[in-house]
C-alpha positions as CSV (number, residue, x, y, z in Angstrom):
1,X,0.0,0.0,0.0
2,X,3.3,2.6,1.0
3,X,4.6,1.4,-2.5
4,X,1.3,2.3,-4.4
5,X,0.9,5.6,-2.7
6,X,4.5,6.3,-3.5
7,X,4.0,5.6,-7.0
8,X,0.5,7.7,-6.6
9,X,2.4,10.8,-5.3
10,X,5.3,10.7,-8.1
11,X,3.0,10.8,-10.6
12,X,0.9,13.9,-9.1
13,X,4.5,15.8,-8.6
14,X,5.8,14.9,-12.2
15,X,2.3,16.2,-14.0
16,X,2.5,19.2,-11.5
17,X,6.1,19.6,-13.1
18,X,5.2,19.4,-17.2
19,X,4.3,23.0,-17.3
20,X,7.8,24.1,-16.4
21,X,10.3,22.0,-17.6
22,X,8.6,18.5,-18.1
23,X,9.0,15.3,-15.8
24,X,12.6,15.2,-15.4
25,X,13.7,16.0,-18.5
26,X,16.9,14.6,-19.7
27,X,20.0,15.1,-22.7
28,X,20.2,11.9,-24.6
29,X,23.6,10.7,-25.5
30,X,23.3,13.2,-29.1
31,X,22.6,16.3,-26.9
32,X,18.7,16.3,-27.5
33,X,16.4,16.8,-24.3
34,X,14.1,14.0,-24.1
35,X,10.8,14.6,-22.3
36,X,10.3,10.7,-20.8
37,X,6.5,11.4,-20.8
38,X,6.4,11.3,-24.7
39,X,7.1,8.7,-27.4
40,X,10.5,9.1,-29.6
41,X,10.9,9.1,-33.4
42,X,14.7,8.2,-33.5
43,X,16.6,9.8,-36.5
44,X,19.5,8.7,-37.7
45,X,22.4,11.0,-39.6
46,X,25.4,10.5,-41.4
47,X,27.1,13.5,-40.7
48,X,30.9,12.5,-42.3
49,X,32.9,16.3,-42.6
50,X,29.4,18.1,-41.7
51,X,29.4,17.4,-37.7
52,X,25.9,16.7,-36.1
53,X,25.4,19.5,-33.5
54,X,23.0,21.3,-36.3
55,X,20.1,18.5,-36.5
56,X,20.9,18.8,-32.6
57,X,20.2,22.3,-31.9
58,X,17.4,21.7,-34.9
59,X,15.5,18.8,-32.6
60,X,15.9,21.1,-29.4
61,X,14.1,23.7,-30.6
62,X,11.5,21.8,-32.2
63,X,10.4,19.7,-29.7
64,X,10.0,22.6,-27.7
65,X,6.8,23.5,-29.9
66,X,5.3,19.9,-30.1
67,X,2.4,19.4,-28.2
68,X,1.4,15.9,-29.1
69,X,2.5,12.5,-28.2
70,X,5.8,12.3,-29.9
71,X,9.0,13.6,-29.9
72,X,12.3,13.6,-31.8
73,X,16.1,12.2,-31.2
74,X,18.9,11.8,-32.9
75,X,20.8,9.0,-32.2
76,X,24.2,8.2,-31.8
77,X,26.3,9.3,-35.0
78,X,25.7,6.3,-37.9
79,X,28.3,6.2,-40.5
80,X,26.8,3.2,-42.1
81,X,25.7,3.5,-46.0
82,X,22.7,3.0,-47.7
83,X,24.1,-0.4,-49.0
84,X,24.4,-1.5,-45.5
85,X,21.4,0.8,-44.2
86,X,19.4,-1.6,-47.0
87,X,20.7,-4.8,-45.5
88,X,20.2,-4.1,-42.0
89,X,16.6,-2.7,-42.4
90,X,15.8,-6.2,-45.0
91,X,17.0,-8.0,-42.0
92,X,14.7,-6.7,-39.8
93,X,16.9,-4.2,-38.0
94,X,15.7,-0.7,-37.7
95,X,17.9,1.4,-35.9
96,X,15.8,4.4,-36.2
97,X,12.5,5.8,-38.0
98,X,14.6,8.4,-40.5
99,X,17.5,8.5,-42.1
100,X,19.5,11.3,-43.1
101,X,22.1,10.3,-45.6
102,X,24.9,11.5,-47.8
103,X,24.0,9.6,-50.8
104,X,20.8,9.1,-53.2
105,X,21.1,5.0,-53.9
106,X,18.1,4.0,-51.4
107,X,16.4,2.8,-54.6
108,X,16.3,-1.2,-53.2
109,X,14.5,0.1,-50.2
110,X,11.9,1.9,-52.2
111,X,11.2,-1.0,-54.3
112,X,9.8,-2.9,-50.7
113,X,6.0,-3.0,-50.8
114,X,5.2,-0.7,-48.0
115,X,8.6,-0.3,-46.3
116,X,9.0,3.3,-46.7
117,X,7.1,6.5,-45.9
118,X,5.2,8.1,-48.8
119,X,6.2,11.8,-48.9
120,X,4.7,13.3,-51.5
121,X,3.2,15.9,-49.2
122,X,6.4,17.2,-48.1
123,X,7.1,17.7,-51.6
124,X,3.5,19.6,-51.9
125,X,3.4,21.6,-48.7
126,X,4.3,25.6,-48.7
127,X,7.0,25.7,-45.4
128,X,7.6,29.1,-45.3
129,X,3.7,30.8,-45.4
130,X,4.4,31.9,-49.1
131,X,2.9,29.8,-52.6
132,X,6.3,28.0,-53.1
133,X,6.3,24.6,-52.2
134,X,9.2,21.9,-51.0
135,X,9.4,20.9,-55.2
136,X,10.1,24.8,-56.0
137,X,12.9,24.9,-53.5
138,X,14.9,21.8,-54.2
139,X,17.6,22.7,-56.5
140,X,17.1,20.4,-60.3
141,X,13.9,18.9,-58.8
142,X,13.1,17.1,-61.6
143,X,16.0,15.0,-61.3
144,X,15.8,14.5,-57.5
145,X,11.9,13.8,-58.0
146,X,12.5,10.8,-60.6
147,X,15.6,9.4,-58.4
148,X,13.1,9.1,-55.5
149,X,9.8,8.0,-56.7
150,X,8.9,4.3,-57.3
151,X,5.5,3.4,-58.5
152,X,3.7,7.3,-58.3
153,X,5.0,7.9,-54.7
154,X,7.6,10.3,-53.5
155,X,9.6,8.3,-50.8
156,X,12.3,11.1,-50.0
157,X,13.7,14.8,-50.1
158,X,17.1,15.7,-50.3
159,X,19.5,16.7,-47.9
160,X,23.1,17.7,-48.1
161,X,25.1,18.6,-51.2
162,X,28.8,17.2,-51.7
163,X,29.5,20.7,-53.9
164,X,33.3,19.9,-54.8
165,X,36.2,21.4,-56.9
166,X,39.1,23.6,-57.0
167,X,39.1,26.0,-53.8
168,X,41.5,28.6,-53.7
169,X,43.1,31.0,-51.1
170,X,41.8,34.6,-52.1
171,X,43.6,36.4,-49.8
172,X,46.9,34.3,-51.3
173,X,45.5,35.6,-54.6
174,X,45.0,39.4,-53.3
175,X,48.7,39.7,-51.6
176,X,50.3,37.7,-54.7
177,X,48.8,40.4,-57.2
178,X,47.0,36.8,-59.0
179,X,43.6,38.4,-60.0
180,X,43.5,39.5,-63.8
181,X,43.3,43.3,-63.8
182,X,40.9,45.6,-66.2
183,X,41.3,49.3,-65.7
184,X,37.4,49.9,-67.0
185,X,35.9,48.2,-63.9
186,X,35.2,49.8,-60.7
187,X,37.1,47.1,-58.6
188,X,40.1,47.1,-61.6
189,X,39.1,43.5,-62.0
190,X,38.1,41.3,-64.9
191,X,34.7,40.8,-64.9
192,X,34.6,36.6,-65.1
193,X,32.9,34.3,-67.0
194,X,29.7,36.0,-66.2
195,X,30.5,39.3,-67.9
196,X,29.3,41.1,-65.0
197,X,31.4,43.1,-63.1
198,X,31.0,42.5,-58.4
199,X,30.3,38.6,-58.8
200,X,32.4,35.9,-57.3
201,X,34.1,35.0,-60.3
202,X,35.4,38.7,-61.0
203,X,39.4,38.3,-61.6
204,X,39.6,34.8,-62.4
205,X,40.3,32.9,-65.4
206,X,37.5,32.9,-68.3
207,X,39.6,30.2,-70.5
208,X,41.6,27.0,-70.1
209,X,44.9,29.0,-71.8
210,X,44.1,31.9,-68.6
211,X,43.6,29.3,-66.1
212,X,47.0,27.2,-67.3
213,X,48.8,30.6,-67.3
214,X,47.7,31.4,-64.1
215,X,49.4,28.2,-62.7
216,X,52.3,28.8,-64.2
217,X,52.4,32.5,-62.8
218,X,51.8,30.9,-59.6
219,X,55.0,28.4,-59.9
220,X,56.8,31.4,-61.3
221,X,55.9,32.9,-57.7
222,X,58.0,29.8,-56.1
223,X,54.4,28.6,-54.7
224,X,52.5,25.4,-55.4
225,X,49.4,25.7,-57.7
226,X,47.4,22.4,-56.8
227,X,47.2,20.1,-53.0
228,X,45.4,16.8,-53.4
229,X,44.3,13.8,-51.6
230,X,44.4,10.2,-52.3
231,X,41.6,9.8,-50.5
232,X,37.4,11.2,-51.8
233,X,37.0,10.4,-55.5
234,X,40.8,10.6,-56.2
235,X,41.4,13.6,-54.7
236,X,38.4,15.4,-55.9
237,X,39.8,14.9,-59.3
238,X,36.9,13.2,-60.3
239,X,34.4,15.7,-59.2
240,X,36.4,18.3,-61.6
241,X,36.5,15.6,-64.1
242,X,33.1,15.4,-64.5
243,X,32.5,19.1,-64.7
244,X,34.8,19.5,-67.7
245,X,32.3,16.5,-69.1
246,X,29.2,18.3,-68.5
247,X,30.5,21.5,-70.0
248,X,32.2,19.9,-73.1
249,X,29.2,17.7,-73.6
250,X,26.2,19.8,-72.3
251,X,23.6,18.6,-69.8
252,X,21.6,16.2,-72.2
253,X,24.5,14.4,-73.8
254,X,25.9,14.3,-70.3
255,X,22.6,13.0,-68.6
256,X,22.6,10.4,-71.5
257,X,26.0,9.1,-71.0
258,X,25.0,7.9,-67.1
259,X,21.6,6.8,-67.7
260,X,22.3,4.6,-71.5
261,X,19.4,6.7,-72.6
262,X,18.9,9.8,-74.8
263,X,20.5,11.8,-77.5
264,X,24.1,12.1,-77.5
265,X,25.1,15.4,-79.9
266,X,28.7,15.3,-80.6
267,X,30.7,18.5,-79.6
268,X,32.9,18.1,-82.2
269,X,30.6,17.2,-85.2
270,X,27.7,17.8,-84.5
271,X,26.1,14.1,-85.1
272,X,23.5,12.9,-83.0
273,X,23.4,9.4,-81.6
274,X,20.6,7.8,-79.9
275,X,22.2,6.0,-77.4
276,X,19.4,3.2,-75.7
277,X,19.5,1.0,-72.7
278,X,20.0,-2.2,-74.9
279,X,23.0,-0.5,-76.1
280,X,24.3,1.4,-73.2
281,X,28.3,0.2,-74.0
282,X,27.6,3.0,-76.8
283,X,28.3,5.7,-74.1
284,X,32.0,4.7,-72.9
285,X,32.9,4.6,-77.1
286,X,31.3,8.0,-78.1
287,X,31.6,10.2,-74.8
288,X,33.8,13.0,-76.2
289,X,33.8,14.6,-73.0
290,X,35.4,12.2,-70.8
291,X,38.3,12.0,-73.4
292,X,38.8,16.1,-72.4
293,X,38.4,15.4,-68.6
294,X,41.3,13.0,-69.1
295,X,43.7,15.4,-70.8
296,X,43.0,17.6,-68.2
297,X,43.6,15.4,-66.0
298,X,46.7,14.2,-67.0
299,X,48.2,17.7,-68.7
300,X,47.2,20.1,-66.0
301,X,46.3,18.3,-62.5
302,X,49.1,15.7,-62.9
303,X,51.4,18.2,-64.1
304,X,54.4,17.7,-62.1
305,X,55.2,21.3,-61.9
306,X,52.1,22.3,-60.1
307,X,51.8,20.2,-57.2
308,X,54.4,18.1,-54.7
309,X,54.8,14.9,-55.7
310,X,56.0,14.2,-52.4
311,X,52.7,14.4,-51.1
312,X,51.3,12.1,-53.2
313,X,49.0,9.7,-51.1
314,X,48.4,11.4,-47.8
315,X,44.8,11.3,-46.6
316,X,41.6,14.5,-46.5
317,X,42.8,15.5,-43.2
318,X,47.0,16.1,-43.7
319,X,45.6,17.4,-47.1
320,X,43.9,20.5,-45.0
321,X,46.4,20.8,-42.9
322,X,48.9,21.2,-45.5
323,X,47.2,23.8,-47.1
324,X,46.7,26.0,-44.4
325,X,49.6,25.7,-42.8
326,X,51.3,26.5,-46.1
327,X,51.8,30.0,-45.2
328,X,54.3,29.0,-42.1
329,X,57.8,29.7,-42.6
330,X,60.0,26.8,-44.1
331,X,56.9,25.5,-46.3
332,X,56.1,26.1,-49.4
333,X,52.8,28.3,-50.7
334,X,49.9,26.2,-51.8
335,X,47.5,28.4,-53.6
336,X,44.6,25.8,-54.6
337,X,43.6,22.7,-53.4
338,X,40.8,19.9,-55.0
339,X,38.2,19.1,-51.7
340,X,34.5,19.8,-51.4
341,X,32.2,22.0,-49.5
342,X,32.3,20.1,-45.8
343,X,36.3,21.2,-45.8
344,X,36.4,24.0,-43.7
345,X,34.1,22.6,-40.9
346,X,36.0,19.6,-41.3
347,X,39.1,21.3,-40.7
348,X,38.3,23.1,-37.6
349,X,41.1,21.3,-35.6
350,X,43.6,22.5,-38.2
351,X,42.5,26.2,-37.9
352,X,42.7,26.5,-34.2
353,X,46.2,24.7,-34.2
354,X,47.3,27.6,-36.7
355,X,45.9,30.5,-35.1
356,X,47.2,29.3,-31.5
357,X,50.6,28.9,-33.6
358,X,50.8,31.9,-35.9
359,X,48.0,34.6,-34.6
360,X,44.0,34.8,-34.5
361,X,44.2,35.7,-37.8
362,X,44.8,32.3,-39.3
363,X,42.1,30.9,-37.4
364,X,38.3,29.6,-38.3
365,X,36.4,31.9,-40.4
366,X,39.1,34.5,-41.0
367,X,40.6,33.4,-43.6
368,X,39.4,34.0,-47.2
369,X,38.8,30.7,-49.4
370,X,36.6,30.3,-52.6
371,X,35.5,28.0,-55.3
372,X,37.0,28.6,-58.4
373,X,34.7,28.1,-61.3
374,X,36.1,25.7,-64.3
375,X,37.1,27.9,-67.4
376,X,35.7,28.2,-70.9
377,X,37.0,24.8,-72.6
378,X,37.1,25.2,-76.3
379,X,34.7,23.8,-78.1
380,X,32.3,23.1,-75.3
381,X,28.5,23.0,-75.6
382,X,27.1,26.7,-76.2
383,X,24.6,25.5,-73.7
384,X,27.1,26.0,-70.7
385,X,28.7,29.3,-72.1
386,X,28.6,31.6,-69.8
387,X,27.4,29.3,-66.7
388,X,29.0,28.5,-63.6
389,X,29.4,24.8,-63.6
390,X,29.9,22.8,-60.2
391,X,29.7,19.2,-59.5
392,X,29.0,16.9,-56.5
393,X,30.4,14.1,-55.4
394,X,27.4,12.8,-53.7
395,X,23.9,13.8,-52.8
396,X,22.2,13.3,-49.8
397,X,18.5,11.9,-49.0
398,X,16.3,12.1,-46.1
399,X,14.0,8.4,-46.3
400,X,11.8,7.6,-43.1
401,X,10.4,4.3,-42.6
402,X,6.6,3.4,-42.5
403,X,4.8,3.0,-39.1
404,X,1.6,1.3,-38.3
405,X,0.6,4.5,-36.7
406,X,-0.7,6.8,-38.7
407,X,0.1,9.5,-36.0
408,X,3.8,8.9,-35.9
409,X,3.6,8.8,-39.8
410,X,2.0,12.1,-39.7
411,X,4.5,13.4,-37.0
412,X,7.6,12.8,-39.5
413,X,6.2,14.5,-42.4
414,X,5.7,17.6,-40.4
415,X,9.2,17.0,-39.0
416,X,10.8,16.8,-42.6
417,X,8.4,19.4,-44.1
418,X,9.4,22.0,-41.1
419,X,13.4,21.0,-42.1
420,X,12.6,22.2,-45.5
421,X,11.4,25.5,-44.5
422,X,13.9,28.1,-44.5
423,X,14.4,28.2,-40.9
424,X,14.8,24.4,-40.4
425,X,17.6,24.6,-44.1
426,X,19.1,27.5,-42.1
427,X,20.2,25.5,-39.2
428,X,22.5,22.9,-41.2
429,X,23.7,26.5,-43.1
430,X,24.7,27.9,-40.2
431,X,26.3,24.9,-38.4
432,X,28.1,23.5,-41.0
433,X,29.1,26.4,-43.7
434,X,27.6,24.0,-46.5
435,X,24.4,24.6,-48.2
436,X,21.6,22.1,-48.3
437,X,20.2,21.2,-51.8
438,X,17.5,24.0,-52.0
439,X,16.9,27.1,-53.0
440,X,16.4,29.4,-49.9
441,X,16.8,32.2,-48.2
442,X,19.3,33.1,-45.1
443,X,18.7,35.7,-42.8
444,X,21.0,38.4,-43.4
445,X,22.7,38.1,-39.5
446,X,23.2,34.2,-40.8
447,X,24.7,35.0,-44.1
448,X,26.8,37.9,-42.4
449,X,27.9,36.1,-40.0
450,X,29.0,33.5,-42.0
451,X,33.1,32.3,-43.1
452,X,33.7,33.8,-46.5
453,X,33.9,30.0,-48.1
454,X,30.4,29.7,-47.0
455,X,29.1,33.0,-48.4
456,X,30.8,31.9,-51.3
457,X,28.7,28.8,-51.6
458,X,25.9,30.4,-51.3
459,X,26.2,33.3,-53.6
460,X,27.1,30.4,-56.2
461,X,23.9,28.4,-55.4
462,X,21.5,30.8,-55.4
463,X,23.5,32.3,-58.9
464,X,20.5,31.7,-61.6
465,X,24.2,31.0,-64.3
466,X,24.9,27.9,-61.8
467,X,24.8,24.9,-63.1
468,X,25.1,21.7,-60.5
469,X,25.8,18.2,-62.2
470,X,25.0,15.4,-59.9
471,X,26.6,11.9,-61.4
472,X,25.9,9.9,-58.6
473,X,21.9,11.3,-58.7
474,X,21.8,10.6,-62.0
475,X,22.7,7.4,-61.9
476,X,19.9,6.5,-60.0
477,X,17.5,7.0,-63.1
478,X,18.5,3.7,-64.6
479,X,18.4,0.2,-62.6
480,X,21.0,-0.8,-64.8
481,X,23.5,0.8,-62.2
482,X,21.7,-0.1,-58.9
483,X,19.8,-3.6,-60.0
484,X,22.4,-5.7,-61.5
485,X,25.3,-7.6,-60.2
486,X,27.6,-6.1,-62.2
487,X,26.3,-2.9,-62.4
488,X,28.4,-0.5,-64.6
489,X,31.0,2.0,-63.2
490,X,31.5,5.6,-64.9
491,X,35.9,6.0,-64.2
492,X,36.7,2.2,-63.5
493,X,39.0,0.0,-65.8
494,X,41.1,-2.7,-66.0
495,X,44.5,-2.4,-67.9
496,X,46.8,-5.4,-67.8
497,X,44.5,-7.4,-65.4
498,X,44.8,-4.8,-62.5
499,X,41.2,-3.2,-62.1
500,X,41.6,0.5,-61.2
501,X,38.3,2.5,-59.6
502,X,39.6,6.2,-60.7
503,X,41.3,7.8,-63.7
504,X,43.7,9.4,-61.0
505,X,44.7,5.8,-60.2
506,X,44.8,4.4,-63.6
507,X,46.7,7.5,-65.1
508,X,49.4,7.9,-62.2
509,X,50.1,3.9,-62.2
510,X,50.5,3.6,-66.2
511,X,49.6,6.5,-68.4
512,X,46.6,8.3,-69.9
513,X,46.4,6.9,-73.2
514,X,46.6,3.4,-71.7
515,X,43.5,4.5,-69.3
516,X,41.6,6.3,-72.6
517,X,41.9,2.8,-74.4
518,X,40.8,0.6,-71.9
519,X,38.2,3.5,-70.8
520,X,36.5,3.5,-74.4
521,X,36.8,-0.2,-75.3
522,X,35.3,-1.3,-71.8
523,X,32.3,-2.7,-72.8
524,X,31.0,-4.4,-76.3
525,X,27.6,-5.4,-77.6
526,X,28.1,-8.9,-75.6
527,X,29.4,-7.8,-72.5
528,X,26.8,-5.0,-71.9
529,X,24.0,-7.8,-72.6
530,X,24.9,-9.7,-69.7
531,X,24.5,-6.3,-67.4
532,X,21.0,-5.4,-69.4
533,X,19.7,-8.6,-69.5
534,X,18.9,-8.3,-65.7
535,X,16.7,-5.7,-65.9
536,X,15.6,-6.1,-69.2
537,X,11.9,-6.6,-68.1
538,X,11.9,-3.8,-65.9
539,X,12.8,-1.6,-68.7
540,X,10.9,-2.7,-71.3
């Protein structure tokens, strides 16, 4: 009876408490105040060079205006991928109700009768109290819309974008007199591949024969031009591989040339070619593009005069520390490096080490970095004259799974439409310095307050001359590269029995020609049938 009135009297003191703080309210192990008198949707991210205190502070805040039964968490950081994400989930392991992800390829999972949440409404709703929707945010919609819809349902929404290139040190480029000068501007600057004078791209070069003069300026200067990695798509050579693609080739031919459907026009002649699914091996033999990216590759990246060969092979993170502790007496200048848009989060550690070292100045956010857009390349598709063109080396997805109760269901698409609103994108903005993959709008402390890299990200994003290619996105249009055993890979080869993932690999362990012959001659009529025939009804 002491034990039941006990109990009795707990309960009266914990209700009494709710309208303060809750009933002994608690931090999970993520940071997230849990509320033990509610029911938890669990959320799982892979956070990689992003960190996770944003969806933190995000879930904090948002719980705080929930009123019904449920409640959100993030759990402890998951770096699985989808591939494993898939298996787990097909084994009957759930770890939590949504993913956040830093890839696209959940297209197995989708495919499961009933196994993921339908959120087409996210993709209808209006966030932000205006007429535009979730779709008229997301940056190349279309393309996201068809990656993620299986059988007339939307099953996610995208997340993070892996927005990668060449970054270089502005203020390196300011001291070392780098920016090309016109006396008819206000700011004595060239006006950039834009033609408009005050945009990011205002000094920098407009042609390949400008950009390959500038890094031998730079050499002349007794500084390094390039810093790679080993490590993240050969160094991020492969995301600037691909952009020379896409601007040779032009959007279509470079769409058709991942998916093994759709007109291929030829840069050079001008002849079309209907390339099909039955005859995807058509695309490795035709794609004039990819023959470019190589010769860049080899005659400009590879260049033994513009980077230290000594380096060769050291991971992302001595990468980033190399380059910004290039400026320290005894080392030698590095004035561009090949990394994506997470680097200077990532690199946080590194900054504080410099600036207890060397000053405040060198420290986190004072520093001035930028991408640099890819030059003109002769003879490139008029399509992508004048445009900014970017790639990504991955693209992220938000999937949830389905629950029996239609309250929780209902309780994550409010949760995912409210992190599409501008205030819930603004959070990752802020916290990260990366930009989500929408079109949005950042309160002008947020943007001001911001590094300089991530200003510059999102002056490029919300550019309307941008153009963002998304390989790995792409393909997910086809089943040929996520269905089949043997699915095709866009860079791999094999060259005297040795398979090599990367055109960085293949080039630096034998020699570009060698890579361009194995590259175009990887596939024949027989060799693709074996691939196609596995999802040959699907297609058809």
């Amino acid at each position: 009876m002491k034990k039941l009135l006990g109990l009795f009297l707990s309960a009266i003191l914990c209700l009494g408490s709710i309208g303060f703080v809750g009933c002994a309210q608690k931090s999970s192990s993520s940071g997230v105040i849990i509320d033990p008198t509610k029911e938890v949707i669990n959320i799982s991210l892979f956070s990689a060079g992003f960190g996770t205190q944003w969806l933190t502070d995000l879930l904090n805040d948002y719980n705080a205006t929930l009123t019904g039964k449920y409640q959100f968490n993030r759990i402890a950081e998951n770096t699985d991928s989808i591939d494993t994400i898939t298996d787990q989930i097909n084994a009957g392991i759930r770890k939590a109700d949504i993913y956040f992800n830093d890839t696209s390829d959940f297209q197995r999972l989708m495919r499961i009768d009933g196994m993921l949440l339908d959120l087409t409404s996210v993709w209808e709703a209006k966030p932000d109290g205006t007429e535009t929707t979730v779709r008229d945010k997301i940056l190349d919609s279309e393309t996201f819309e068809q990656a993620y819809t299986y059988d007339g349902k939307i099953y996610g929404i995208p997340f993070s974008q892996g927005l990668s290139g060449i970054i270089y040190d502005h203020d390196l480029f300011e001291d070392a007199n780098l920016l090309a000068k016109d006396s008819s501007t206000e700011n004595g600057l060239t006006k950039g591949t834009d033609g408009i004078e005050g945009t990011f791209d205002d000094g920098l070069p407009e042609t390949m024969d400008e950009f390959i003069e500038l890094c031998d300026t730079i050499k002349g200067r007794n500084y390094w031009p390039f810093l790679y990695t080993d490590t993240v798509g050969g160094g991020i050579t492969t995301p600037v591989m691909e952009i020379i693609v896409g601007m040779y080739e032009g959007l279509e031919s470079y769409t058709a040339t991942i998916t093994y459907d759709g007109t291929y026009t030829s840069p050079s002649t001008g002849v079309k070619t209907q390339i099909i699914p039955s005859e995807g091996y058509k695309a490795y033999q035709i794609g004039e593009g990819r023959v470019k990216a190589v010769e860049f590759l080899n005659d400009v990246l590879l260049n033994e005069n513009y980077y230290d060969s000594s380096l060769q092979g050291i991971n992302h993170t001595a990468s980033e520390e190399y380059f910004l502790y290039s400026h320290s007496a005894g080392r030698t200048r590095v004035a561009m490096t090949l990394n994506g848009c997470w680097w200077e989060n990532e690199a946080r550690d590194a900054f504080a080490t410099d600036a207890r070292r060397n000053g405040a100045k060198w420290g986190y956010g004072k520093r001035d970095f930028r991408f640099m857009p890819i030059p003109q390349i002769e003879g490139q598709s008029e399509t992508m004259n004048g445009k900014y063109v970017f790639s990504t080396n991955a693209d992220g997805s938000v999937f949830a799974l389905r629950s029996s109760d239609e309250e929780k269901n209902q309780a994550i698409i409010d949760f995912l439409t409210y992190f599409a609103s501008d205030e819930g994108l603004s959070y990752f903005a802020r916290e990260t310095g990366s930009m989500p993959a929408y079109k949005f709008t950042l309160a002008t402390d947020d943007y001001n307050n911001m590094t300089p890299f991530s200003r510059n990200q999102y002056d490029i994003l919300m550019n309307a001359n941008t153009v963002i290619l998304r390989p790995n996105l792409i393909e997910q249009l086809t089943p040929i590269n996520y269905l089949t055993t043997n699915a095709p890979t866009r860079w791999s080869v094999v060259i005297n029995g040795f398979e090599y993932e990367l055109a960085y690999d293949a080039i630096v362990r034998t020699s570009a020609s060698q890579y361009l012959s194995a590259l175009t001659s990887k596939y024949d009529a027989d060799s693709w049938q074996e691939i196609y025939s596995q999802v040959e009804d699907i297609l058809q």
